[in-house]
CHARMM internal coordinates of N, CA and C (Angstrom, degrees):
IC EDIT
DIST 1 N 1 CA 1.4517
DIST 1 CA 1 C 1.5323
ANGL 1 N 1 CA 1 C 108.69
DIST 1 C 2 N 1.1186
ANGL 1 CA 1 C 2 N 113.09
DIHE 1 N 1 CA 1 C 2 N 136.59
DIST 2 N 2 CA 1.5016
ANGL 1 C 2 N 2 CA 114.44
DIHE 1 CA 1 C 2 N 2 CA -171.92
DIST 2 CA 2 C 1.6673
ANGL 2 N 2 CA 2 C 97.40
DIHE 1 C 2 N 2 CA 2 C -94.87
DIST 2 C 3 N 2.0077
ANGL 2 CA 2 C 3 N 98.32
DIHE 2 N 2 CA 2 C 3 N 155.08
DIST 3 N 3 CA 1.7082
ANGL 2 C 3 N 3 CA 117.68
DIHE 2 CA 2 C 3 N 3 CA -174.91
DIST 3 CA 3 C 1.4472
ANGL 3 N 3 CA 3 C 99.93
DIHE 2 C 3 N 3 CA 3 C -52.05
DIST 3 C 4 N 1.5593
ANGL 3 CA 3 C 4 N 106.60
DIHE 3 N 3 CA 3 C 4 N -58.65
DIST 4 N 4 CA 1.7328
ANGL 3 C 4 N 4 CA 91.68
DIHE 3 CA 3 C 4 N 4 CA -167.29
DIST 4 CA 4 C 1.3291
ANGL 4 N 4 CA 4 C 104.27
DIHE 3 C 4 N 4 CA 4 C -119.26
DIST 4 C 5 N 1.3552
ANGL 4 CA 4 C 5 N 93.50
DIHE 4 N 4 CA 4 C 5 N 137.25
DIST 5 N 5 CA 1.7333
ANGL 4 C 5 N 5 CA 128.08
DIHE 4 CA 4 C 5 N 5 CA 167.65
DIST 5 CA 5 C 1.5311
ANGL 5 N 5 CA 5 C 118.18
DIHE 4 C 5 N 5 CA 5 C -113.22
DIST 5 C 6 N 1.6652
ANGL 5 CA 5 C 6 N 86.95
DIHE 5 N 5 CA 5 C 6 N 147.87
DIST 6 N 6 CA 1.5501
ANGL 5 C 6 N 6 CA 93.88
DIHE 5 CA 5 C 6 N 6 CA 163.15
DIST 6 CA 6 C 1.7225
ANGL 6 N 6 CA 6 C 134.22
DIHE 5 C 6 N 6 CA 6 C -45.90
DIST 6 C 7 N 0.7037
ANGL 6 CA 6 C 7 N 126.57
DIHE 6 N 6 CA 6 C 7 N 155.90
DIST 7 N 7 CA 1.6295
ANGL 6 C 7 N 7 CA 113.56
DIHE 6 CA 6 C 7 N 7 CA 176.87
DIST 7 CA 7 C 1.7372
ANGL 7 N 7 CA 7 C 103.03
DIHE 6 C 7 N 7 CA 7 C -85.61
DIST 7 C 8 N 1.4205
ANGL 7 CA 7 C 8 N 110.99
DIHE 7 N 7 CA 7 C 8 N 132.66
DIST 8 N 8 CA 1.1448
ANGL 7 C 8 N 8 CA 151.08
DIHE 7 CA 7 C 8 N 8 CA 179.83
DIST 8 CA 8 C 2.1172
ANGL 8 N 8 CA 8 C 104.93
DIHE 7 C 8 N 8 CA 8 C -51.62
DIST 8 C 9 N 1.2974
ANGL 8 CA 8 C 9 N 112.85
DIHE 8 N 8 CA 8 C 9 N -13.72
DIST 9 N 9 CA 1.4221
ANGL 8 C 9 N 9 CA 114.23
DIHE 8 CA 8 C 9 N 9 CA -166.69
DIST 9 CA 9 C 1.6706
ANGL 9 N 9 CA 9 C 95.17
DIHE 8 C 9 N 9 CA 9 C -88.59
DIST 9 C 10 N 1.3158
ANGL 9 CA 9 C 10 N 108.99
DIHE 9 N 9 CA 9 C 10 N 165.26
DIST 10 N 10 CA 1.5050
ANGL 9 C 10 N 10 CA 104.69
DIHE 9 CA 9 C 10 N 10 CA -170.30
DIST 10 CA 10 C 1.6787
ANGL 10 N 10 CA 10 C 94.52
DIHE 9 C 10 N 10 CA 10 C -95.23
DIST 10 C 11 N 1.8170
ANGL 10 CA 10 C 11 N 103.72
DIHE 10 N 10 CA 10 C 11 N 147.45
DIST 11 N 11 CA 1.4647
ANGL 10 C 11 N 11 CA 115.36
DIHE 10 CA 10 C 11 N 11 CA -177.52
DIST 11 CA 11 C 1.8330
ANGL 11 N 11 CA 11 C 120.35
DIHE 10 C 11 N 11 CA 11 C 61.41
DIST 11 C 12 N 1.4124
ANGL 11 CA 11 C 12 N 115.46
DIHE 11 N 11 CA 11 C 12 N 23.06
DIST 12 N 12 CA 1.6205
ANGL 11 C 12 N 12 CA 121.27
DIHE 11 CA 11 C 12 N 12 CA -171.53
DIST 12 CA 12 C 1.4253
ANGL 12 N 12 CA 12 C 74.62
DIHE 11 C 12 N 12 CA 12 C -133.13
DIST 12 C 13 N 1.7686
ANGL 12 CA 12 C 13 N 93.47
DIHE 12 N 12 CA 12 C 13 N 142.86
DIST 13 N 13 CA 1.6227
ANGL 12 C 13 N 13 CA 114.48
DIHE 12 CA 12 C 13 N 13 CA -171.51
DIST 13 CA 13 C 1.6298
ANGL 13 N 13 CA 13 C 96.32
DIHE 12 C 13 N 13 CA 13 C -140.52
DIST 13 C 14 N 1.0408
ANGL 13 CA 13 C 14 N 120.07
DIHE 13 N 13 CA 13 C 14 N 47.31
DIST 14 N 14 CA 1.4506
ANGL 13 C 14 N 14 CA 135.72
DIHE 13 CA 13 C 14 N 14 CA -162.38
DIST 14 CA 14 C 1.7690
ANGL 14 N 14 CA 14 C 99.67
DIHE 13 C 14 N 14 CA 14 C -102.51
DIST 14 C 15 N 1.8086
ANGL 14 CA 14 C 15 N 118.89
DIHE 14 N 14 CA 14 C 15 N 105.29
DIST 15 N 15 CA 1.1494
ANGL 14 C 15 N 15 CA 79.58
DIHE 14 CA 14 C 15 N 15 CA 165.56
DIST 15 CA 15 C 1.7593
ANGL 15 N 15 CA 15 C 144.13
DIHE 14 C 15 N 15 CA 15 C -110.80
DIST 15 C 16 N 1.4429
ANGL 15 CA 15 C 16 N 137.15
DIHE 15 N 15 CA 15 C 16 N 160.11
DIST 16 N 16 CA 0.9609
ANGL 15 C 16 N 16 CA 129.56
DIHE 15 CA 15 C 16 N 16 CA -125.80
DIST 16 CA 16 C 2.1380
ANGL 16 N 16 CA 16 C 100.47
DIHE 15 C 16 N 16 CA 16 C -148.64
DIST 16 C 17 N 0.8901
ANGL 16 CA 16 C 17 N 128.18
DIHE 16 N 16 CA 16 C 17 N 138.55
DIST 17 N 17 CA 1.3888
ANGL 16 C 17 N 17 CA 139.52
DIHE 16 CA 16 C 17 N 17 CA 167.51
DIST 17 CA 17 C 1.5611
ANGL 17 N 17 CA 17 C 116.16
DIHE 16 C 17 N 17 CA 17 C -59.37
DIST 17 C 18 N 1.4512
ANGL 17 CA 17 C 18 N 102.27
DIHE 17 N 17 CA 17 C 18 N -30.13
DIST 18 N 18 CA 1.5211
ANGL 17 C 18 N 18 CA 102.41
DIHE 17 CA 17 C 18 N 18 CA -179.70
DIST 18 CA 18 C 1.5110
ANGL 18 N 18 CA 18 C 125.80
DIHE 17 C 18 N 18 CA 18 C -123.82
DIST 18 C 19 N 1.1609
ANGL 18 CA 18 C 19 N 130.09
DIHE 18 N 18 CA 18 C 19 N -127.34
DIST 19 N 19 CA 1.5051
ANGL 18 C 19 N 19 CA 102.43
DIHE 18 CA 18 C 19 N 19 CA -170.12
DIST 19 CA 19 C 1.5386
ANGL 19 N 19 CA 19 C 100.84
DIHE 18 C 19 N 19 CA 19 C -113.76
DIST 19 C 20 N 1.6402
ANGL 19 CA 19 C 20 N 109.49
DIHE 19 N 19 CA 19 C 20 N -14.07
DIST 20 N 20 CA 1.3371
ANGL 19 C 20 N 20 CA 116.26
DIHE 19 CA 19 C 20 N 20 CA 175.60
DIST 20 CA 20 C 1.3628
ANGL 20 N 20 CA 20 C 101.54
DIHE 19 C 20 N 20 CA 20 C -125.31
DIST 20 C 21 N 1.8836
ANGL 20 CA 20 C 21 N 120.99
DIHE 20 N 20 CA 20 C 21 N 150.47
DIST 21 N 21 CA 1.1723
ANGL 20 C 21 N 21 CA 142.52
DIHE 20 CA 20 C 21 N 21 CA 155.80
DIST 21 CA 21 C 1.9928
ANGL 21 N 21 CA 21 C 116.05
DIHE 20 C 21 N 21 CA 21 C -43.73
DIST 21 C 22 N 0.9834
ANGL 21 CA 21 C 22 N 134.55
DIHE 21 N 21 CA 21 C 22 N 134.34
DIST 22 N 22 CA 1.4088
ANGL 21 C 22 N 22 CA 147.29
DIHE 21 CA 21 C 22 N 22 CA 170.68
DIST 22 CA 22 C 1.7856
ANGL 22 N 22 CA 22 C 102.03
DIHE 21 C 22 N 22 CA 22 C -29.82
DIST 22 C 23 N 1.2826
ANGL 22 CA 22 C 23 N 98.67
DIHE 22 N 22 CA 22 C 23 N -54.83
DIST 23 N 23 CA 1.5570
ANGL 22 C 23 N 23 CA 119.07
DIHE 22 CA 22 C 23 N 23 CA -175.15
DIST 23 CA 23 C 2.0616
ANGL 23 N 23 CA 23 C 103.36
DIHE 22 C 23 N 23 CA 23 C -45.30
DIST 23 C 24 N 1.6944
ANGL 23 CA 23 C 24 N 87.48
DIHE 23 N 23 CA 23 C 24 N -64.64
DIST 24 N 24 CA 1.2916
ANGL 23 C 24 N 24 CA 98.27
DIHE 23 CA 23 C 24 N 24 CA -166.54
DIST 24 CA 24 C 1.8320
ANGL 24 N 24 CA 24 C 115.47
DIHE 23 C 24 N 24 CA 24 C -78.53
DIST 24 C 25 N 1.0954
ANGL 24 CA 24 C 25 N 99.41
DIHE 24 N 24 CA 24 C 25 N -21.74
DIST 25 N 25 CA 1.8205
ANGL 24 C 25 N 25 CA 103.12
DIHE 24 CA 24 C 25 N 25 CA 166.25
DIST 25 CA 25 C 1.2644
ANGL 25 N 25 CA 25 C 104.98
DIHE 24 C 25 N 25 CA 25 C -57.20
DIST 25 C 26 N 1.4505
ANGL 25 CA 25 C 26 N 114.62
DIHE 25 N 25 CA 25 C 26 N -58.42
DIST 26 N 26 CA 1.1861
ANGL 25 C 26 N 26 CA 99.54
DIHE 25 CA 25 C 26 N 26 CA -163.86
DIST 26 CA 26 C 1.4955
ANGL 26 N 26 CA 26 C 126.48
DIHE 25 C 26 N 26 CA 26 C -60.59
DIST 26 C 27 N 1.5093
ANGL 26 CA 26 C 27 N 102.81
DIHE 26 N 26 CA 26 C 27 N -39.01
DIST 27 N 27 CA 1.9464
ANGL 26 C 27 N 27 CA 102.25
DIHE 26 CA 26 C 27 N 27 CA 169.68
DIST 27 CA 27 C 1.0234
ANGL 27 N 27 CA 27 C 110.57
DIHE 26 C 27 N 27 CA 27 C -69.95
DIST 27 C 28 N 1.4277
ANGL 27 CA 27 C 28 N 136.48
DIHE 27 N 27 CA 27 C 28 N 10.57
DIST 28 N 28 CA 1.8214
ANGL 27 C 28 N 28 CA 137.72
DIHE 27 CA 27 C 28 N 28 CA 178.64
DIST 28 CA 28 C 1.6285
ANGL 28 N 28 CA 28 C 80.80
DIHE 27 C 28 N 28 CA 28 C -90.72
DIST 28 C 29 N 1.2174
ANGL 28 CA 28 C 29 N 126.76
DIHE 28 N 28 CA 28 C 29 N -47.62
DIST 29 N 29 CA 1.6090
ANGL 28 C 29 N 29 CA 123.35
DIHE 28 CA 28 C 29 N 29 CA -151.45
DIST 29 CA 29 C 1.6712
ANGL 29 N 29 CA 29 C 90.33
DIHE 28 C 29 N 29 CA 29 C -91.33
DIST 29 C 30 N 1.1709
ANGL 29 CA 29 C 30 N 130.42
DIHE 29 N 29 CA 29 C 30 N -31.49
DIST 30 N 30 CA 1.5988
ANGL 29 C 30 N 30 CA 114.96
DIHE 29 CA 29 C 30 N 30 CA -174.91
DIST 30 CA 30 C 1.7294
ANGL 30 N 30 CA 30 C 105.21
DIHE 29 C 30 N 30 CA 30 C -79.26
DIST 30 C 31 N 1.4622
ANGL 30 CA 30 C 31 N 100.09
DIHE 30 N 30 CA 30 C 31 N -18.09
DIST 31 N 31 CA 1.7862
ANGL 30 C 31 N 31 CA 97.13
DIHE 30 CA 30 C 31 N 31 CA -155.60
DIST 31 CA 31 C 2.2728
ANGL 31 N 31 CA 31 C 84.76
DIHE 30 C 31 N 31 CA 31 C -85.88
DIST 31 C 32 N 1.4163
ANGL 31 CA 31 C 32 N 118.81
DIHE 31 N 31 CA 31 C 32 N -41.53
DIST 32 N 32 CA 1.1749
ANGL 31 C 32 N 32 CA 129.17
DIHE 31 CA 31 C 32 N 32 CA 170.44
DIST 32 CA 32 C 1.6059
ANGL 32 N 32 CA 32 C 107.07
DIHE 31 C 32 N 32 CA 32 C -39.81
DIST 32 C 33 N 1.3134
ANGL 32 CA 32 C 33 N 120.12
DIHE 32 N 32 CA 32 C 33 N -57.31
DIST 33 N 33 CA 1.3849
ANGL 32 C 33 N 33 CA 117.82
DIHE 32 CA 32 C 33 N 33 CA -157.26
DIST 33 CA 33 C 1.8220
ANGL 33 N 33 CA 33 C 97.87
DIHE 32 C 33 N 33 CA 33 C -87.61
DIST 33 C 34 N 1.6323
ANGL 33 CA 33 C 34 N 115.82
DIHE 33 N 33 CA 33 C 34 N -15.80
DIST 34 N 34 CA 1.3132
ANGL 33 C 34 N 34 CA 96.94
DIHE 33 CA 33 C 34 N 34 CA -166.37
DIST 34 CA 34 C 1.6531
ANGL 34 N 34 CA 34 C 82.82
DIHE 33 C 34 N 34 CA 34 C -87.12
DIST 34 C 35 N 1.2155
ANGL 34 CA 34 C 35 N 144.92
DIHE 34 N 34 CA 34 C 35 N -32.92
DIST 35 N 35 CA 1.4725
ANGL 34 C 35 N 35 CA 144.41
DIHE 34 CA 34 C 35 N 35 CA 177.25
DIST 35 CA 35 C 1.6851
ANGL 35 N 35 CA 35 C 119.64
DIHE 34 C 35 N 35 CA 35 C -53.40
DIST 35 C 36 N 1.2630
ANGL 35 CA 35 C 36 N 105.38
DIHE 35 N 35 CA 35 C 36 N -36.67
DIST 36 N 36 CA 1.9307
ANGL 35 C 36 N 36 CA 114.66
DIHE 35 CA 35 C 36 N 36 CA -174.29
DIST 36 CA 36 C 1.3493
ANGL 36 N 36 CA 36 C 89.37
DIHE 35 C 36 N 36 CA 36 C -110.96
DIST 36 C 37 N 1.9453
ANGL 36 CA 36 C 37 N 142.78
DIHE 36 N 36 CA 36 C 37 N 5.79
DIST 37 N 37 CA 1.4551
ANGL 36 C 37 N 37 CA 107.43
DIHE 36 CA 36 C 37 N 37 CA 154.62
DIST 37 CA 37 C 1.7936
ANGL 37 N 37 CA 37 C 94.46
DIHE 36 C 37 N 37 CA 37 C 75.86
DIST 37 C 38 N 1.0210
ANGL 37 CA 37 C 38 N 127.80
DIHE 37 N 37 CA 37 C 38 N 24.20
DIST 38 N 38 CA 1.7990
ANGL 37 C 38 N 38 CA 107.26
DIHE 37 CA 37 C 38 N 38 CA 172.74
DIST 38 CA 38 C 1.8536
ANGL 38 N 38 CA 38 C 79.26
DIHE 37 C 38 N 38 CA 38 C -158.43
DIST 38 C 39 N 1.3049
ANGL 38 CA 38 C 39 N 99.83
DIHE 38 N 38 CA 38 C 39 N -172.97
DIST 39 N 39 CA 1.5165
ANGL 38 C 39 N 39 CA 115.21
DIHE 38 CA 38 C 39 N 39 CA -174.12
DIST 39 CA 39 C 1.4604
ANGL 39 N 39 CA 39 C 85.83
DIHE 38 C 39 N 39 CA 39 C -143.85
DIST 39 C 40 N 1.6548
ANGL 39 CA 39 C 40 N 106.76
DIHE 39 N 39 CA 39 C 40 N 146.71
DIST 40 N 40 CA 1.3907
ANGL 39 C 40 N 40 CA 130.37
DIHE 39 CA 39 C 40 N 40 CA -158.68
DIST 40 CA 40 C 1.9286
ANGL 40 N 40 CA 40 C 111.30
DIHE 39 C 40 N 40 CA 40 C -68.48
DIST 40 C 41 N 0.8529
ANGL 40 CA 40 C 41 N 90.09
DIHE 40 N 40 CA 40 C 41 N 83.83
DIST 41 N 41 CA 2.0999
ANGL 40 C 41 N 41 CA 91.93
DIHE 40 CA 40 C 41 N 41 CA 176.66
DIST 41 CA 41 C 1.6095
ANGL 41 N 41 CA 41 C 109.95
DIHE 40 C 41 N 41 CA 41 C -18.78
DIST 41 C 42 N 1.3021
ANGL 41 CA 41 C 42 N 110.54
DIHE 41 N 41 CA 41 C 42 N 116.07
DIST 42 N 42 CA 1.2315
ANGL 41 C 42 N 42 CA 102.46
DIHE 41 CA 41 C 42 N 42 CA 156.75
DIST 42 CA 42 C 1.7592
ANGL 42 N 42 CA 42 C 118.68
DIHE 41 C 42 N 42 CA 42 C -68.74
DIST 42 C 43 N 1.5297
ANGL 42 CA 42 C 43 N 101.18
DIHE 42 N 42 CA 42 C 43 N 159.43
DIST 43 N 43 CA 1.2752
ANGL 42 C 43 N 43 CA 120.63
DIHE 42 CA 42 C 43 N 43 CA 158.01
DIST 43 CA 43 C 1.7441
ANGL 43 N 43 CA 43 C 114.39
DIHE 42 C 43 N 43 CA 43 C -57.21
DIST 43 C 44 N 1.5798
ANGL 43 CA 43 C 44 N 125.67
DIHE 43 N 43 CA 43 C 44 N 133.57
DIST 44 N 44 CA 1.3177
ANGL 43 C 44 N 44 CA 129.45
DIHE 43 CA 43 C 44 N 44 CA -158.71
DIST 44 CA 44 C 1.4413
ANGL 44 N 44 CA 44 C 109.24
DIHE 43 C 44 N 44 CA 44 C -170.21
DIST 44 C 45 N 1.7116
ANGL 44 CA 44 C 45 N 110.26
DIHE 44 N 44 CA 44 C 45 N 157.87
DIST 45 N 45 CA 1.5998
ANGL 44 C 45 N 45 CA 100.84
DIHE 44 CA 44 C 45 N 45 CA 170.70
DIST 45 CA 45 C 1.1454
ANGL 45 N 45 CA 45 C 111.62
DIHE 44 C 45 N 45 CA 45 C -48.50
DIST 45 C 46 N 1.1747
ANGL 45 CA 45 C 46 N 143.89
DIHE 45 N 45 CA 45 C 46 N -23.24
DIST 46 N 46 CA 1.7437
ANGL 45 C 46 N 46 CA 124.98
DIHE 45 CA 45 C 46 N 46 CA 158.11
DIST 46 CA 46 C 0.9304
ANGL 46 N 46 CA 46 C 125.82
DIHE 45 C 46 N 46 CA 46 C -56.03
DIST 46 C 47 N 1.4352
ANGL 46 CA 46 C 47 N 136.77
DIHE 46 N 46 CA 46 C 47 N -32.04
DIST 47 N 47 CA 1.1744
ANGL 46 C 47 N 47 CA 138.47
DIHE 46 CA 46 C 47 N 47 CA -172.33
DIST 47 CA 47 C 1.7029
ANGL 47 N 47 CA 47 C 113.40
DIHE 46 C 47 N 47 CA 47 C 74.87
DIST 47 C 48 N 1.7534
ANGL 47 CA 47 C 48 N 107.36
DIHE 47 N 47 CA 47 C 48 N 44.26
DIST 48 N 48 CA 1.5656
ANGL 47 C 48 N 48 CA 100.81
DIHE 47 CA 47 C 48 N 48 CA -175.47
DIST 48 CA 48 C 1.9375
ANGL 48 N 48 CA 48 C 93.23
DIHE 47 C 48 N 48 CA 48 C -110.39
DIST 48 C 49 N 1.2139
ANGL 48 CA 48 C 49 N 89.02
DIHE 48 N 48 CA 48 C 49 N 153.30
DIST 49 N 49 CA 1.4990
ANGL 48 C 49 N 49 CA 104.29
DIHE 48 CA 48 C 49 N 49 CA 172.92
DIST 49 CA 49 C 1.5360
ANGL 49 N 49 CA 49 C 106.56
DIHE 48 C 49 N 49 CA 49 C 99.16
DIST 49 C 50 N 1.1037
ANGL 49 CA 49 C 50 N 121.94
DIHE 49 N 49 CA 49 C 50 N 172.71
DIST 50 N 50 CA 1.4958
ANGL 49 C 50 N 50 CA 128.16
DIHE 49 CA 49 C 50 N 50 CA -158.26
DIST 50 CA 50 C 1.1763
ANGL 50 N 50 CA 50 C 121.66
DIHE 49 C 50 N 50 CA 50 C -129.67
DIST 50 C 51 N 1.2893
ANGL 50 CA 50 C 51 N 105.95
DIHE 50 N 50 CA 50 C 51 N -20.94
DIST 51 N 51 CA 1.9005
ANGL 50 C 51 N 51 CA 123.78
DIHE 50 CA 50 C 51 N 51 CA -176.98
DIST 51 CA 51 C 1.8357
ANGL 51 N 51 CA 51 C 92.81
DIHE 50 C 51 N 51 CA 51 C -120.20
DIST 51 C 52 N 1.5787
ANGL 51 CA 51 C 52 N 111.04
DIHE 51 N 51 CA 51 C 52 N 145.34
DIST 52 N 52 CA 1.4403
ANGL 51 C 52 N 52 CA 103.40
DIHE 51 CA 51 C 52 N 52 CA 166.05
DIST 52 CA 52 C 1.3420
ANGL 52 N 52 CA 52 C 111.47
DIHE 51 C 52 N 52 CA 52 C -79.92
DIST 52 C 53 N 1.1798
ANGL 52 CA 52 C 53 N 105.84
DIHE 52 N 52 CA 52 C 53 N -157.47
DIST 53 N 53 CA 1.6509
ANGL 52 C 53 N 53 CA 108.07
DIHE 52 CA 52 C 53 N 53 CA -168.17
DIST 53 CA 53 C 1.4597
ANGL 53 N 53 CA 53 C 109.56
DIHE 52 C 53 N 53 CA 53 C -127.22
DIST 53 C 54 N 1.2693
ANGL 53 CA 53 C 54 N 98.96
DIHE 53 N 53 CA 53 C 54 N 116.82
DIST 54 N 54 CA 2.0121
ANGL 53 C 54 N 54 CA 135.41
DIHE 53 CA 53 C 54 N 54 CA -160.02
DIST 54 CA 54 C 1.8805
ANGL 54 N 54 CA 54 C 78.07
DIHE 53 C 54 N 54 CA 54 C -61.98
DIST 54 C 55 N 1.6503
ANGL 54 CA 54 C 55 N 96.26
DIHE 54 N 54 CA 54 C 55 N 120.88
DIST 55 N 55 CA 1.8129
ANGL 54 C 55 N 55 CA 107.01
DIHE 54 CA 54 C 55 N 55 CA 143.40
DIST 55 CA 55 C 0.9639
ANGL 55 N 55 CA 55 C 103.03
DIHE 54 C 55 N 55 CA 55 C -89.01
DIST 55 C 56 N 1.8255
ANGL 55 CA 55 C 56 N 105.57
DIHE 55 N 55 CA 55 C 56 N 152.75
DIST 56 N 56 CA 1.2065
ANGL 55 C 56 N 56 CA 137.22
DIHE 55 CA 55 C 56 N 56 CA -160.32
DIST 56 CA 56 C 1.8383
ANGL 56 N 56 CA 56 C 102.66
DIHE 55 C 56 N 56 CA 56 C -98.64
DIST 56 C 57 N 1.2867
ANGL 56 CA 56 C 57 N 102.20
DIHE 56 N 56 CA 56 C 57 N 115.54
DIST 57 N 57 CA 1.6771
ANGL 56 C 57 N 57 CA 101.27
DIHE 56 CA 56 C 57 N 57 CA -162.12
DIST 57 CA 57 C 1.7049
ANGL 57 N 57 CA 57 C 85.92
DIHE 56 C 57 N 57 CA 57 C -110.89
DIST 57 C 58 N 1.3935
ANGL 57 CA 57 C 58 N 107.31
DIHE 57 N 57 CA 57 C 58 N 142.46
DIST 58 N 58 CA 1.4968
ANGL 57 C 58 N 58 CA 92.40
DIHE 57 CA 57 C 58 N 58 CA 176.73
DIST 58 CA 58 C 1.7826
ANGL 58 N 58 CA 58 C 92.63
DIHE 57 C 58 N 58 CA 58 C -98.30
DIST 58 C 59 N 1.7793
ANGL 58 CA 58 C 59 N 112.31
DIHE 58 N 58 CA 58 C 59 N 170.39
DIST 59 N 59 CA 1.3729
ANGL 58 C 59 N 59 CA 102.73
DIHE 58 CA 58 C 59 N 59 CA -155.77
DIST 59 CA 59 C 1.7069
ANGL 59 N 59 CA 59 C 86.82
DIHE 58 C 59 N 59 CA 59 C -103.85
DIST 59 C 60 N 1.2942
ANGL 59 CA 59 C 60 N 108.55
DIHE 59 N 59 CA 59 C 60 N -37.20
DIST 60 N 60 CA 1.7469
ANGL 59 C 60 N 60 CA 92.50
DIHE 59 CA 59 C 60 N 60 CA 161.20
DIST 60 CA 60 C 1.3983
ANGL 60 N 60 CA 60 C 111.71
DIHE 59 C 60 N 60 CA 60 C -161.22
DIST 60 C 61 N 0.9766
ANGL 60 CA 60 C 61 N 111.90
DIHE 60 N 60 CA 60 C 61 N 155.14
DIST 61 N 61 CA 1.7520
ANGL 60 C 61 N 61 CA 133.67
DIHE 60 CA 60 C 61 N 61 CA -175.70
DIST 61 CA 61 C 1.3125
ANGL 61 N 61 CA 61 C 99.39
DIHE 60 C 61 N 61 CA 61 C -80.25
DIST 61 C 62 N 1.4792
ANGL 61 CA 61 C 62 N 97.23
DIHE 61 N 61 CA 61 C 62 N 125.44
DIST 62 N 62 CA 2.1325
ANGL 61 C 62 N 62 CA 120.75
DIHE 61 CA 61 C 62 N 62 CA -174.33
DIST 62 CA 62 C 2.0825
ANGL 62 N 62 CA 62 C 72.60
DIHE 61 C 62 N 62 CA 62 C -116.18
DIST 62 C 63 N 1.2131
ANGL 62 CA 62 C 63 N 135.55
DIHE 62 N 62 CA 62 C 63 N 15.55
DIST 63 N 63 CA 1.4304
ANGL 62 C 63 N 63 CA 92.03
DIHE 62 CA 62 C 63 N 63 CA -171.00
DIST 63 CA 63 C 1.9660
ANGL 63 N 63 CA 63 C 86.99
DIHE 62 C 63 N 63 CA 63 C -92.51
DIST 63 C 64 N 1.3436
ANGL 63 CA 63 C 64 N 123.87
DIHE 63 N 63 CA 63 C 64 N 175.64
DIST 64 N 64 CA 1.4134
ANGL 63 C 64 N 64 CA 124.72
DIHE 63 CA 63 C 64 N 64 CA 176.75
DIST 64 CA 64 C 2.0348
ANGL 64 N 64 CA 64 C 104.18
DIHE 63 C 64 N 64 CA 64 C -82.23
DIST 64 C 65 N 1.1073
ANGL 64 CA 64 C 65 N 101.00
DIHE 64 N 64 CA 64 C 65 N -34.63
DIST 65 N 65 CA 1.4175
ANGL 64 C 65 N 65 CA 117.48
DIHE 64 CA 64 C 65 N 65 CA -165.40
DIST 65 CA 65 C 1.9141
ANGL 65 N 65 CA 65 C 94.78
DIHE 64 C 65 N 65 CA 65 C -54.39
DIST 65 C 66 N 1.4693
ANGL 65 CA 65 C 66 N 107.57
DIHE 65 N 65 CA 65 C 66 N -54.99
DIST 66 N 66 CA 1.1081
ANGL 65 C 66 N 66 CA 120.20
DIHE 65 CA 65 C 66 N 66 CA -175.23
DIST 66 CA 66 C 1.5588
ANGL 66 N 66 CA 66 C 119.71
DIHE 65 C 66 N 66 CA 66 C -66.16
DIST 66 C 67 N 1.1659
ANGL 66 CA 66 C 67 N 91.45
DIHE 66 N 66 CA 66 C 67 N -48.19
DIST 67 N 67 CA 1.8937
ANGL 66 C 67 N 67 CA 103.50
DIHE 66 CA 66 C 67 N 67 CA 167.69
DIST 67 CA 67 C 1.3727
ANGL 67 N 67 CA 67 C 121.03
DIHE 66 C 67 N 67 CA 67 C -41.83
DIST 67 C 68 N 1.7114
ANGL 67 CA 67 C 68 N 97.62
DIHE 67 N 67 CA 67 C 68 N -38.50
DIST 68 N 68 CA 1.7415
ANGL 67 C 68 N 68 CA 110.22
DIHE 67 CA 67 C 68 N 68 CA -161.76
DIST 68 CA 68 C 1.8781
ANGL 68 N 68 CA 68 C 98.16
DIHE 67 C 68 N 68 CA 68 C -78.60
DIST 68 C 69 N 1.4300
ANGL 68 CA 68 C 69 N 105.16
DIHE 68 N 68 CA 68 C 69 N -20.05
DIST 69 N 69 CA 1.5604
ANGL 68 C 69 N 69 CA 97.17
DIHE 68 CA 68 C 69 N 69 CA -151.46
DIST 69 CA 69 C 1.8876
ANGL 69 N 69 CA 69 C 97.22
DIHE 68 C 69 N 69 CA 69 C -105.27
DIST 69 C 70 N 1.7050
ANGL 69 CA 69 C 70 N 112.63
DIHE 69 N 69 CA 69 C 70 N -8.11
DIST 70 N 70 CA 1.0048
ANGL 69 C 70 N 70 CA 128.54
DIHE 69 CA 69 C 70 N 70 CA -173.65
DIST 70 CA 70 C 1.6372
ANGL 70 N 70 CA 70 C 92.85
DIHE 69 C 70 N 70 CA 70 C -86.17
DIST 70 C 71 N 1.5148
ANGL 70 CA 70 C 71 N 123.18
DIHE 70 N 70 CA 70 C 71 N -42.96
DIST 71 N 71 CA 1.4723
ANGL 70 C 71 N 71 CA 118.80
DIHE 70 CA 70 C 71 N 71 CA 168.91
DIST 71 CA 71 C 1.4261
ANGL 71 N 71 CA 71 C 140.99
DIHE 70 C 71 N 71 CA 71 C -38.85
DIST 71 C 72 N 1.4594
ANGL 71 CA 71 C 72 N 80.38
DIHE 71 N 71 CA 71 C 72 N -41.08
DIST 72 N 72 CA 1.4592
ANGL 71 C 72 N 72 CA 119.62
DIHE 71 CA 71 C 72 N 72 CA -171.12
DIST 72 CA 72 C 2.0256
ANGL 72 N 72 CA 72 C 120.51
DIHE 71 C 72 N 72 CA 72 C 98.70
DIST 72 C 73 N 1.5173
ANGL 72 CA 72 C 73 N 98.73
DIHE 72 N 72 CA 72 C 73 N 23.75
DIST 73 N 73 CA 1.4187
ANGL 72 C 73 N 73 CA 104.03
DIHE 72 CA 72 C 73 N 73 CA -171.10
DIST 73 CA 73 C 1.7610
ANGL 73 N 73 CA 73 C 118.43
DIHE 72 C 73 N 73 CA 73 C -79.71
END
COOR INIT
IC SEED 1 N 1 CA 1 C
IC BUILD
């Protein structure tokens, strides 16, 4: 089985390391926690929760500052 795959959601061509896209995990984990009433435990010196805990990547920079330095200006 190859590292990266498509994402597993129907009509998303996103590709991804796991079986779902960043996008679509995350509404698996909001639609989960609004169904079981709790929000998904992070990973911690306890060791509670089961999935680690997704950084927040932004998908692209609207600022100009960022644009300019992403150019290389």
């Amino acid at each position: 089985m190859p590292i990266v795959t498509k994402c597993t959601a129907p009509g998303c061509e996103t590709l991804t390391m796991g079986p779902l896209c960043l996008e679509h995990e995350l509404a698996l984990r909001a639609l989960d926690a609004e169904v079981t009433g709790h929000a998904q435990n992070s990973v911690g010196a306890s060791g509670g929760g089961s999935m680690p805990p997704v950084a927040g990547i932004p998908a692209a920079s609207r600022s100009p500052r960022k644009v300019a330095a992403l150019r290389g200006a």
